[in-house]
C-alpha positions in Angstrom: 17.7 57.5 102.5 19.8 54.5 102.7 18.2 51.5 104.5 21.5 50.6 105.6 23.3 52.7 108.5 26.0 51.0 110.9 26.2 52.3 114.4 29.5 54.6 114.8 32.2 52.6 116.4 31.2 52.4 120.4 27.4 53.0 119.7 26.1 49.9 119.7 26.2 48.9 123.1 28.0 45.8 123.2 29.2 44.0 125.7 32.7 43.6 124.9 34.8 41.2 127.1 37.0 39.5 124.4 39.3 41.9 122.0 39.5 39.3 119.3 35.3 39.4 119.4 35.4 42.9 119.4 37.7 43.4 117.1 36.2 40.7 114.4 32.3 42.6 114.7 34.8 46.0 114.0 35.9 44.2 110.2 31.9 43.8 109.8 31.0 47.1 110.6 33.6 48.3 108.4 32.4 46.1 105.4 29.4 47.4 106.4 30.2 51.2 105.7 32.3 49.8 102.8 28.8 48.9 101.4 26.9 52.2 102.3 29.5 54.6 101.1 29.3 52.5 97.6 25.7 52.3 97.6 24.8 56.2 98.8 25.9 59.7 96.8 26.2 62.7 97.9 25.8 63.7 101.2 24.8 60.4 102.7 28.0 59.5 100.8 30.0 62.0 102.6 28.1 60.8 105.8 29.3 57.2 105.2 32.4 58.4 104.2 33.3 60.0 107.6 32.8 57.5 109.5 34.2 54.7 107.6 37.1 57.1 108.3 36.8 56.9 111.8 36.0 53.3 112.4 39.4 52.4 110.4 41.1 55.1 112.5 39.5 53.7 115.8 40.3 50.2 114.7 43.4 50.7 113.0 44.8 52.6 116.2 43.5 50.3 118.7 45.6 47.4 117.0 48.6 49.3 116.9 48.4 50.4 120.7 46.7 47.4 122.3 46.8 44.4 119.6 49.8 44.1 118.3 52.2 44.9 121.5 50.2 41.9 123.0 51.1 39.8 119.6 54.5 40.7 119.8 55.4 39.1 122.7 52.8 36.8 123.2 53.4 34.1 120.3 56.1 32.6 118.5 56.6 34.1 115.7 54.6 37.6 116.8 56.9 40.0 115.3 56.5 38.7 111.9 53.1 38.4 112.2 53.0 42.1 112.9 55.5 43.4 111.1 53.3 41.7 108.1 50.0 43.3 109.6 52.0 47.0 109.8 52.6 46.8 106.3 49.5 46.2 105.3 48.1 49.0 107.3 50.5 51.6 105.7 49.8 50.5 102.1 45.7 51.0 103.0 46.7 54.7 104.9 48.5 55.6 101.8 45.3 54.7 99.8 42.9 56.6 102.3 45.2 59.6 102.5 44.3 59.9 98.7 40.8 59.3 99.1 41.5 61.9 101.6 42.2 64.5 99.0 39.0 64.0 97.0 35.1 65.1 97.6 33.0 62.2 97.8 31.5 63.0 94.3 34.8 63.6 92.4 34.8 60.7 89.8 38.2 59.4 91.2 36.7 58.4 94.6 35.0 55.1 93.6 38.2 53.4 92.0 40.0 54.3 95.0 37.3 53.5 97.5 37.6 50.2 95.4 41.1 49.8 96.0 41.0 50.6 99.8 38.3 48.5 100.1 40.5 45.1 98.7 43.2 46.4 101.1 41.3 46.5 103.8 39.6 43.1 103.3 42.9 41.5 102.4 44.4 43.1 106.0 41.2 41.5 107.9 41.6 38.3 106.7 45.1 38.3 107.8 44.3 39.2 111.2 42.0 36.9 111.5 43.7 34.3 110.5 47.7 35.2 111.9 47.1 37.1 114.7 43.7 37.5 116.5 43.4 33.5 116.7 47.2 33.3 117.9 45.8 35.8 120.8 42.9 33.9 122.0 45.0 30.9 122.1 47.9 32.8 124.0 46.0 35.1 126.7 43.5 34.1 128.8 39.9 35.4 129.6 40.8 38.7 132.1 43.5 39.7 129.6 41.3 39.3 126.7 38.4 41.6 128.5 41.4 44.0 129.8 42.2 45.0 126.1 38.9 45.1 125.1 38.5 47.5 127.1 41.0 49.8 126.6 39.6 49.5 122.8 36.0 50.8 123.7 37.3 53.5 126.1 39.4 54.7 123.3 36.2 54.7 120.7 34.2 56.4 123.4 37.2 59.3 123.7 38.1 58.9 119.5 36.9 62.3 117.9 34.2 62.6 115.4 35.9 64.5 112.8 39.2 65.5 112.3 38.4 69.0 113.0 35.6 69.4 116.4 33.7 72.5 116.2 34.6 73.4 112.7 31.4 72.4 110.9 31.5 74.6 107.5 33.1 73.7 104.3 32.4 70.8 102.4 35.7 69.2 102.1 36.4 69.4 105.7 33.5 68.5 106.4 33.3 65.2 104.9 36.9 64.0 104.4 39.0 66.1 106.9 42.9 65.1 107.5 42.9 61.8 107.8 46.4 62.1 109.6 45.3 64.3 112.6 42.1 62.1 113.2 44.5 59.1 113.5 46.8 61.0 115.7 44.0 62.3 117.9 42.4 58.3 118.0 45.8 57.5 119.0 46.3 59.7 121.9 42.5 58.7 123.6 43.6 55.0 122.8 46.6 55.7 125.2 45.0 57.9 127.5 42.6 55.1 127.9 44.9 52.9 128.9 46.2 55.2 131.3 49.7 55.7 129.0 48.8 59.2 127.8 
C-alpha cells in the first residue's frame, strides 16, 4: 500500500469559510492524487484514479457554477479572465475524456496522465493568480464563506462514481464516463445552491 492517500473531496473536515482558501487546498489535493495515481499500479491506481476524477469534477464544477459567475461580474476585466479559465478547462476535459477511455494499466495512460497533469497545473496557477486573488479583493468575508459553502454542500451531494450501485466490471469501475459524473457534480452543485 501506498503511504500516501488524500481525503476524497469533503472528507477532511475543514472548516471552510473562504472559497478562494477552499478552493486553493482543492489544487493540493489534486497534486496530491496527481502523485498517488503516478506512484501506485494496479488497483490502487484505479483507486487514485477515481477519485482524482472526482475531485477535478467537484472542483472543476464548483468553479463553473459558483466561481466564475462571481468573477464575471465582480472585477474589471472578469469575463476575460474566465473566458481564459473556460478554455483551459475544456482542453484538460478533452485530455481526461481520453484517459477516460483507457484502464489504468493500458501503457497509454501514463503519457496522458502526464499531459493532464501539465494542464491541470498550468489551469491552477492561472486561477490563482487571475482570478481567485481578483475575488478576495472584490467580495467581502460573508460572500466569500456563502460560496464556500455552496462548494462543500455540492462535494457532500457529488457522486462517487459515475455509475452508483453498479460495482462490477473493471473499466466502469475505475474510469466510468467522465461526462455523466461531471453532469451529475453539476446538478448537486446547483441543487446546493438552491438553483436545481
Amino acid at each position: 500500500m501506498s503511504e500516501l492517500h488524500t481525503p476524497p473531496a469533503g472528507d477532511d473536515m475543514a472548516k471552510d469559510d473562504d472559497v478562494v482558501a477552499l478552493l486553493m487546498r482543492q489544487h493540493g489535493d489534486i497534486r496530491n492524487l496527481f502523485d498517488e495515481v503516478e506512484a501506485a499500479e494496479g488497483e490502487e491506481r484505479r483507486d487514485a484514479f477515481r477519485r482524482l476524477v472526482r475531485l477535478l469534477a467537484v472542483h472543476e464544477t464548483a468553479e463553473e457554477e459558483v466561481v466564475h459567475p462571481f468573477a464575471r461580474k465582480g472585477f474589471p476585466g472578469g469575463e476575460q479572465v474566465v473566458a481564459e479559465r473556460l478554455a483551459e478547462e475544456k482542453a484538460a476535459k478533452e485530455t481526461l475524456a481520453a484517459l477516460d477511455e483507457l484502464d489504468t494499466d493500458d501503457p497509454k495512460f501514463m503519457p496522458q496522465l502526464l499531459k493532464l497533469r501539465k494542464d491541470v497545473q498550468a489551469h491552477a496557477r492561472a486561477e490563482e493568480r487571475y482570478e481567485f486573488t481578483h475575488i478576495r479583493r472584490s467580495t467581502d468575508a460573508d460572500n466569500l464563506a456563502a460560496m464556500a459553502k455552496a462548494i462543500k454542500a455540492a462535494e457532500a451531494m457529488a457522486p462517487t462514481r459515475p455509475h452508483p450501485g453498479v460495482e462490477s466490471g473493471a473499466k466502469n469501475m475505475a474510469l466510468g464516463p467522465v461526462a455523466a459524473l461531471m453532469d451529475r457534480t453539476k446538478d448537486a452543485v446547483r441543487k446546493a445552491m438552491g438553483k436545481g
